[in-house]
N, C-alpha and C positions, 0 to 999 in steps of 0.2 A: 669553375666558371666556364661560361662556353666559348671557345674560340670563331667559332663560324659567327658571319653577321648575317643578323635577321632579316625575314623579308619587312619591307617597307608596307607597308597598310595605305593605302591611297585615301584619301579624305571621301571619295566616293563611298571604298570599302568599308571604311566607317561606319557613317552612317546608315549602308546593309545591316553592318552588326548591328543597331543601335533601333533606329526604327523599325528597319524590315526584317525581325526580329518577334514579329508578332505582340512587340511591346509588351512581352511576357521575362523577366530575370534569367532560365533557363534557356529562353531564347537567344538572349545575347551570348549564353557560352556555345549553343548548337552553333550558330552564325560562324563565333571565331574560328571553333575549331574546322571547321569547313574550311576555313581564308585558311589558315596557317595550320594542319594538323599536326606537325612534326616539329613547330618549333616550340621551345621551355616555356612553360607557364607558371610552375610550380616552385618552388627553391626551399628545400628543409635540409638541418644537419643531420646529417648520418653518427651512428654509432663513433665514429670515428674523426669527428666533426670536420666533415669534408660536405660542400654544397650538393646535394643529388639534386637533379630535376623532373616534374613531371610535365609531359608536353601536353598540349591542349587535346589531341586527339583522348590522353588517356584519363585528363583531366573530365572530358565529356564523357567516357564509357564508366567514370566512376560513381558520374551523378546519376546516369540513367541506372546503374543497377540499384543501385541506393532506394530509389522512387520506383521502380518495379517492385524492392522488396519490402519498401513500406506499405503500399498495396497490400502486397499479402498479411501483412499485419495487419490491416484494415483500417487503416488510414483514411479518413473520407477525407472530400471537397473542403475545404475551411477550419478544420478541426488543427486544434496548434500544438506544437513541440515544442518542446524549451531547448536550449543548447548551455550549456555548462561547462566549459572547458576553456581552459588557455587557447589562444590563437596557434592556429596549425591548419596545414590542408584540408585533413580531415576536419575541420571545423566546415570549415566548404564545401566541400563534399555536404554533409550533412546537411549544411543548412540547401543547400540547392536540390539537393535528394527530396527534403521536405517541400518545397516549394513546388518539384518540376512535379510529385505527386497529389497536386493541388491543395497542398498544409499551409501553415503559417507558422515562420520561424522567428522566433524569439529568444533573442540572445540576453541570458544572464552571468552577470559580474562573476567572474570566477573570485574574485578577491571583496565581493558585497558583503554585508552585514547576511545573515541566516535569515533573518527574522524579514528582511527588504524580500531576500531570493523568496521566501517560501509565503508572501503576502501577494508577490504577482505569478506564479505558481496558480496561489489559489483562486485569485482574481480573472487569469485567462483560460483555467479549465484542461490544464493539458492532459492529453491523451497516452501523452509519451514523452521520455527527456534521453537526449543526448546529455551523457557527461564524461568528461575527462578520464575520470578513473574512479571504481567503484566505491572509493573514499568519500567520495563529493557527496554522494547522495547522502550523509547528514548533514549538509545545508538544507539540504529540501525537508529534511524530517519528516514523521512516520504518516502524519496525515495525509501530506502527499503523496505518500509513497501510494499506499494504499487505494490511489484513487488512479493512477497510471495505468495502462494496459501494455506498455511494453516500455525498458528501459534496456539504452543501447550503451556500450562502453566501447572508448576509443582505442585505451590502454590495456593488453593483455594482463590476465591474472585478476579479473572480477568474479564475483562471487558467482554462483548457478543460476541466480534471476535472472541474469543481464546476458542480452546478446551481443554478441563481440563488431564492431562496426567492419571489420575487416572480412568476416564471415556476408556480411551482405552482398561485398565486390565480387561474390562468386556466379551470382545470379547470370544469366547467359543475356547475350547484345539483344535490348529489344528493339534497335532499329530506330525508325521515324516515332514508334506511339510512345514513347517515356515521357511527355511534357505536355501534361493535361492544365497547366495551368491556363487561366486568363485573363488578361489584359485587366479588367478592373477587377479582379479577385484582391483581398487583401494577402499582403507577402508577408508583412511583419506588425511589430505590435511594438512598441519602444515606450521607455517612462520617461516622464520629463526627470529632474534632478532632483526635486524635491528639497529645494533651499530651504523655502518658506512655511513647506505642508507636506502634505503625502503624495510622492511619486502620483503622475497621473498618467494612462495610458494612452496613444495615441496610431492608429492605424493607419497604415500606408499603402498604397495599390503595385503591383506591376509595373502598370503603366507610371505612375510617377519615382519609382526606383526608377524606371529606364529615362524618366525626364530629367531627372536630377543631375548621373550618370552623364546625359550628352551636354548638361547647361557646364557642369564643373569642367567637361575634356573641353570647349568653346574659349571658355576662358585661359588654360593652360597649353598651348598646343606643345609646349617641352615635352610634354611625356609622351614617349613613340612608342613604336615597336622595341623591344630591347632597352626599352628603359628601366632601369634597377627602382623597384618601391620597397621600403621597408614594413612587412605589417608586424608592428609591437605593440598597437595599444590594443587593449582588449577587445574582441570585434565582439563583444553587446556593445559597444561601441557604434555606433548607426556611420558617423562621418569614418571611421576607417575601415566598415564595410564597403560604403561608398566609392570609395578609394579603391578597393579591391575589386568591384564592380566596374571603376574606370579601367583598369588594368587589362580588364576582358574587352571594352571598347577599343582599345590600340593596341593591344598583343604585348603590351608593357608583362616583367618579370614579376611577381611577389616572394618577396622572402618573407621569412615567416620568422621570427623572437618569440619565442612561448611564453619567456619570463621575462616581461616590461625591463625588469629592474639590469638586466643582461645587455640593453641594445648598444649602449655607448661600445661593450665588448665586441661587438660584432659588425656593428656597423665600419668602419672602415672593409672589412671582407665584402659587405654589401655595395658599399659603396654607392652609396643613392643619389639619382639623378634628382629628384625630388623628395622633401623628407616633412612630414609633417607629425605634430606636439602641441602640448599643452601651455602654457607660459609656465608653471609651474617647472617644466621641465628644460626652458630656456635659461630660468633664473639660476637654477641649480649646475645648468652645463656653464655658465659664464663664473659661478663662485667655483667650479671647480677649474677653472681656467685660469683665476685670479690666485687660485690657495697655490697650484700648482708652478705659480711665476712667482710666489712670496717664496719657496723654498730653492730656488735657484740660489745660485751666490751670487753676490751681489753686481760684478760688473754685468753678467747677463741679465738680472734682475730691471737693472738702469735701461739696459737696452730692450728688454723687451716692454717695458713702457714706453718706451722713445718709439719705438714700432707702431706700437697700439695708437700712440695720438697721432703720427703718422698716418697713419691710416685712417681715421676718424676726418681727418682735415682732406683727405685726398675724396672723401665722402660724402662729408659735406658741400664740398665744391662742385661733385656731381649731382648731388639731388638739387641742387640751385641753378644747376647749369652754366652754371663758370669753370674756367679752365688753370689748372693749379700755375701759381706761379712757377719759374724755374728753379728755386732752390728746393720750395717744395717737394716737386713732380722727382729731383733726384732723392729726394729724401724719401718718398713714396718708391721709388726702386727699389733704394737698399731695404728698405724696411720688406720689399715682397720678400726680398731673395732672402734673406737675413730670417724675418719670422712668420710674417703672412701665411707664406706661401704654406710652409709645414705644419702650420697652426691649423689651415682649413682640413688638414690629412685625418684629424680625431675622425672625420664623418665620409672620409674615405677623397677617390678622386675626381669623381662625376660631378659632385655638388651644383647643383644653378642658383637653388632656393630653397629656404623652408618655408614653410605654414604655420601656422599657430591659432586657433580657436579656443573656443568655450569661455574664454573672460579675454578681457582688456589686456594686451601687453603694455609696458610704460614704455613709453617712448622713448628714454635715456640709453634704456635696454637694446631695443632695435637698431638707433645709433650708434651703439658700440657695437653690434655684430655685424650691422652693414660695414664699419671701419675695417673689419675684419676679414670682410670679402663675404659674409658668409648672411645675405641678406635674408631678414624674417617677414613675410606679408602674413598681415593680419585679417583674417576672415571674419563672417559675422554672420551667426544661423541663429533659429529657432529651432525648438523641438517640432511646432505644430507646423513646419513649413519645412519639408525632404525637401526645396532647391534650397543653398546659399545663400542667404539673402544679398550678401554684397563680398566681394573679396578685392585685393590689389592685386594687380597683376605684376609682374619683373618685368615688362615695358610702361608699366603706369601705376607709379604707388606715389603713396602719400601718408607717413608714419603718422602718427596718432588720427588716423584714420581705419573705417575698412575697409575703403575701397569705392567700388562702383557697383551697383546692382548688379546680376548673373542675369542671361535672357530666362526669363519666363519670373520675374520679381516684379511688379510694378510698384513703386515704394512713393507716401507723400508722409507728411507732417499732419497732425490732427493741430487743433488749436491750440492748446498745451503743451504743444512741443514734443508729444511721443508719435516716434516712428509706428508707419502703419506698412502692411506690405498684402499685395491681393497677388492671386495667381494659380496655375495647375499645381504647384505643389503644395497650396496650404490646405490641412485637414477638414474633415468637415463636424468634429467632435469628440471628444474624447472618450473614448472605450468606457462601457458599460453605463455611461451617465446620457442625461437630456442633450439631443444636439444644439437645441434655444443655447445651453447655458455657454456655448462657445465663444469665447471674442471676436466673432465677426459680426462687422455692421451690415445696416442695408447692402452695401453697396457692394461688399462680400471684399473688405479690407480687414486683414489679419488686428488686432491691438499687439504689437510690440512687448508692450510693457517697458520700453527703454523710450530715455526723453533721449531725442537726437539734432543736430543741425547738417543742412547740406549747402556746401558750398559753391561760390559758382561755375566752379569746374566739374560738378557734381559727386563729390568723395563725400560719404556719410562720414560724420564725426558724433559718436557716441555720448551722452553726456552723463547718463546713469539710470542705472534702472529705477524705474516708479517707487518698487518696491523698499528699493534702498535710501533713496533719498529722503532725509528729513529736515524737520526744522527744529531749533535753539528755541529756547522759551522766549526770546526777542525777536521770534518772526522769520531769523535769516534761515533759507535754505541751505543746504549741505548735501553738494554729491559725494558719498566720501572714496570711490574709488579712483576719482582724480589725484584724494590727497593722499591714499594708501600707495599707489603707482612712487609718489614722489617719496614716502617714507620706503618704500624698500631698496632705497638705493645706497641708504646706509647697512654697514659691516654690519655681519652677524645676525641682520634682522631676515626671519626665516617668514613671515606672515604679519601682516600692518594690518590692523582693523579699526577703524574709526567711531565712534560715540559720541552721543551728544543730542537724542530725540528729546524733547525737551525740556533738556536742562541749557543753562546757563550760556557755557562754552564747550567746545566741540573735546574729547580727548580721547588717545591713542593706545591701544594694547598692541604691545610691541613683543611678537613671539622671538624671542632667540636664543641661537646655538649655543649650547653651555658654554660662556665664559669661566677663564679662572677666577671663582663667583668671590667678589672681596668681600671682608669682614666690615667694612666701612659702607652703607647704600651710599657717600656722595660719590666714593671715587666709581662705584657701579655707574651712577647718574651721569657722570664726569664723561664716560665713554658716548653717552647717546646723546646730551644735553646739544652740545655743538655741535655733531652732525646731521641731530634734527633739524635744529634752527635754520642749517645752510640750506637743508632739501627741501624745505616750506619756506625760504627767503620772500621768494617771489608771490607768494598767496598774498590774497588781502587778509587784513589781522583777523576777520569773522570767521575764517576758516583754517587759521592754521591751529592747531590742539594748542591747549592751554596746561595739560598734564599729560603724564606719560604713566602706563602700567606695562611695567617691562619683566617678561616671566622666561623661563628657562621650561614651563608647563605644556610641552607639544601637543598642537591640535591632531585630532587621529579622526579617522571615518567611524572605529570601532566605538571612540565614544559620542559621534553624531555631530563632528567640530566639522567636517568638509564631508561633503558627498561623493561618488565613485569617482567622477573623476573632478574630485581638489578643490572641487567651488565651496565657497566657505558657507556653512548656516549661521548667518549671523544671526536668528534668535536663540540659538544653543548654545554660542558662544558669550552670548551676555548673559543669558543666564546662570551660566559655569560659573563666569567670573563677575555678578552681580553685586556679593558681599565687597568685594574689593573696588570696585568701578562705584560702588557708596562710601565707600572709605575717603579716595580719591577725593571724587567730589566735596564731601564734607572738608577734608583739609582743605582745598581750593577757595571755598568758600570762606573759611572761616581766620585764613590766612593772607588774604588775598594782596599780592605784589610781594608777597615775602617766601622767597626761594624756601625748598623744603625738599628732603629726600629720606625715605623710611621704608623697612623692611615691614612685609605683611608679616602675618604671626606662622605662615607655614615657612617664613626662609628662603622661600624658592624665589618671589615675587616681593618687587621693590617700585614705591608711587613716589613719584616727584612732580615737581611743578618745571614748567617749560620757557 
């Protein structure tokens, strides 16, 4: 870690990096390493897992040789590269190598299905792929291969194809010419998720990476010079490339986690000023936070619940703006010094905030980790729009919300109640298809696809997506991630999915953690029966599930249950579990007010009534 403190970046000098910059991705790193050439940019573990740093200066002389020697590969204007690799420096390098050589860099899932990598492979034409290690390239398979003019390897010990990415850094300083790109060239090429259909592509400029970049630093001004960021999620990852891109606007640090599944091990070393995740990844940090205070003995057990509500109350009192009574406010001491305090240490000692994207967090969640000290603001993007569309800030949030527009978002309501949002950062069509067929109206308003309300303090509140939402054979609509949010607050349950398109009444497939699976389905039933009831208390009756299909059967990306990162395909997952979701039903139906619990015929999977 560095003991010297960094220079300070003046809001002026900012926005040099940022606009004046040539409003080209490479630019913004030329820019930095001008301001600050000597000070760490870079942060990877050494053999020895010790933090080494690379500084801006040497972080810039890495991309220009990079883009000098892709040139000589023959790299034209436009022409795209894929990138293949866990997150590492050299992943940036590479990708800005490509970029500053006027290419287009395309980050693929190191951990995607084969058949996803090697369908946008073939769909964007590349030229050339960055990968991790000469292993990868059987994701791409041989038809790709075949079609490549040059493939780079990051990892020593690749086969005689592959050029070594480290052999390119040898190329000699080219000075001022390395960074041919331009301002509206396109940078990159991103797939939507493909919940409902096939990944779609979608293009982005320079100049709107660099718009993006200054709308998200506007919003957070925590992150400085010498601010610690964690990059762990994959950077095909667009939002924590983005991130990485902020980093270069304020001379902020990046660490680097190659393996996701590693960060909780390391982040305390890191120590992040700001830490941004998935809700997936929140849910599983608070059940690990809950397992690990069940195995206490029991007087610290008592107490560190006593803590927790503690905290939760001294929490609540702030986001209302009330001031804790005085037995409270002592009771919120001991509880800092006692377990708060050491609690928030898991993610090191800088902490301010985290983030959290790509779906809905429940709100029950957020309140317990803001109790905690350890507050999550929930963002809210599109694929087809590089700015944010809205996020909360740590001076202005509002939990089941996401927040307030980012500048460059203008956001209204269509008649129907779905969120629209116009601006420089929404697309103008999706790669290789009709520009007509894009969701934008006359008026050059994005379609959302999510029904939204905004209130009068202007915080968007999410209400569901178009797509997800349905209705009962009785007409009633059902958002069901409102009522999924309130089932995953019960024990064990790892993923809540809701049913119910036109049929009768709404019900629930409930994934969870292998229990000690009983011989009996009621006493199985017995476990979820009453603590569904309490976490749908407050619905109205049309919408709270009327049966339960409760599987110990994990959703996996391998077999098409959740996409790269964790969003569920709910038409895969009904149709997996289609035979059994008619089972259901039929009992529901033909039993109807008379309790029932029964094991499917595989054993794994048990339906009852609610």
């Amino acid at each position: 870690m560095p003991l010297q403190q960094p220079k300070t970046t003046s809001t002026e000098e900012i926005k040099e990096a940022i606009t004046g910059a040539g409003w080209t991705v490479p630019g913004m790193l030329r820019a930095r390493s001008e301001l600050t050439p000597d000070e760490p940019a870079l942060w990877e573990l050494s053999a020895h897992s010790e933090w080494v740093p690379t500084t801006w200066g040497d972080y810039r002389r890495a991309v220009a040789a990079i883009a000098m020697a892709l040139g000589d590969l023959g790299l034209a204007r436009g022409e795209r590269v894929g990138i293949l690799a866990g997150s590492s420096r050299q992943w940036d390098y590479a990708q800005f190598g490509i970029l500053a050589a006027g290419g287009v860099a395309v980050g693929l899932d190191p951990y995607g299905l084969n058949e996803h990598t090697q369908d946008i492979a073939r769909r964007c034409g590349f030229v050339g792929i960055v990968v991790g290690n000469s292993g990868m390239l059987k994701q791409l398979g041989d038809e790709v291969r075949r079609e490549l003019r040059f493939v780079i390897c990051i990892e020593p010990g690749s086969d005689g194809d592959t050029i070594l990415l480290e052999s390119l850094l040898l190329k000699p300083d080219a000075g001022g010419d390395w960074n041919l790109a331009q301002p509206d060239d396109t940078a990159t090429i991103i797939f939507t998720s493909g919940t409902t259909g096939k990944p779609k592509g979608i293009e982005f400029s320079h100049r709107q990476m660099c718009l993006a970049a200054s709308s998200i630093l506007s919003a957070f001004p925590d992150i400085q010079a010498g601010s610690h960021l964690a990059c762990w999620l994959p950077l095909s990852n667009l939002f924590q490339r983005m991130i990485n891109l902020c980093a270069i606007g304020r001379g902020a640090y990046t660490y680097y986690v190659a393996d996701p599944r590693e960060i909780m091990r390391f982040a305390p070393g890191i120590a992040p000023h700001v830490f941004i995740g998935v809700p997936r990844f929140y849910e599983k940090l608070y059940a690990g936070i809950q397992e690990a205070l069940a195995k206490k003995p029991p007087l610290q057990r008592r107490i560190g619940q006593w803590a927790l509500s503690a905290g939760e109350r001294h929490a609540a009192a702030a986001r209302a703006g009330r001031t804790l009574g005085l037995l409270d406010a002592i009771y919120f001491s001991l509880a800092e010094r006692l377990v708060l305090g050491k609690l928030r240490g898991i993610l090191g000692a800088n902490l301010r905030f985290m983030l959290s994207g790509s779906a809905p967090m429940p709100t029950w969640l957020l309140e317990r980790f803001h109790g905690m000290g350890l507050p999550v603001l929930e963002a809210y993007g599109l694929s087809e729009n590089i700015i944010p569309v809205a996020l909360n800030r740590p001076e202005r949030f509002r939990f089941g919300t996401v927040g307030h527009p980012l500048p460059g978002c203008e956001v209204r309501l269509a008649d129907d109640g779905e969120l629209q949002v116009r601006g420089p950062g929404v697309f103008s069509g999706y790669f290789g298809e009709n520009t007509a067929d894009a969701p934008i109206d006359e008026d050059g308003y994005l379609a959302s696809g999510d029904y939204a309300s905004i209130d009068d303090d202007g915080f968007i509140r999410l209400i569901g997506r178009k797509s997800e939402v349905f209705k009962t054979s009785t007409g009633r609509k059902v958002a069901p991630s409102s009522i999924e949010n309130l089932l995953k607050q019960v024990p064990q349950v790892e993923h809540a999915i809701v049913f119910g398109a036109k049929r009768t009444v709404p019900v629930a497939l409930l994934v969870v953690a292998a229990p000690a699976w009983q011989a009996d389905p009621d006493s199985l039933c017995r476990q979820f029966r009453g603590e569904v009831r309490r976490a749908v208390a407050a619905l109205p009756g049309y919408l709270r599930p009327a049966g339960l299909l409760v599987t110990t059967q994990t959703l996996t990306i391998e077999a098409g249950d959740l996409t790269g990162n964790l969003k569920l395909r709910r038409p895969n997952i009904e149709a997996r579990f289609a035979a059994t979701l008619d089972e259901l039903y039929i009992r529901l139906d033909s039993v109807a007010g008379v309790p029932f619990a029964e094991y499917t015929s595989d054993g794994l999977t048990v339906i009852c009534s609610l």
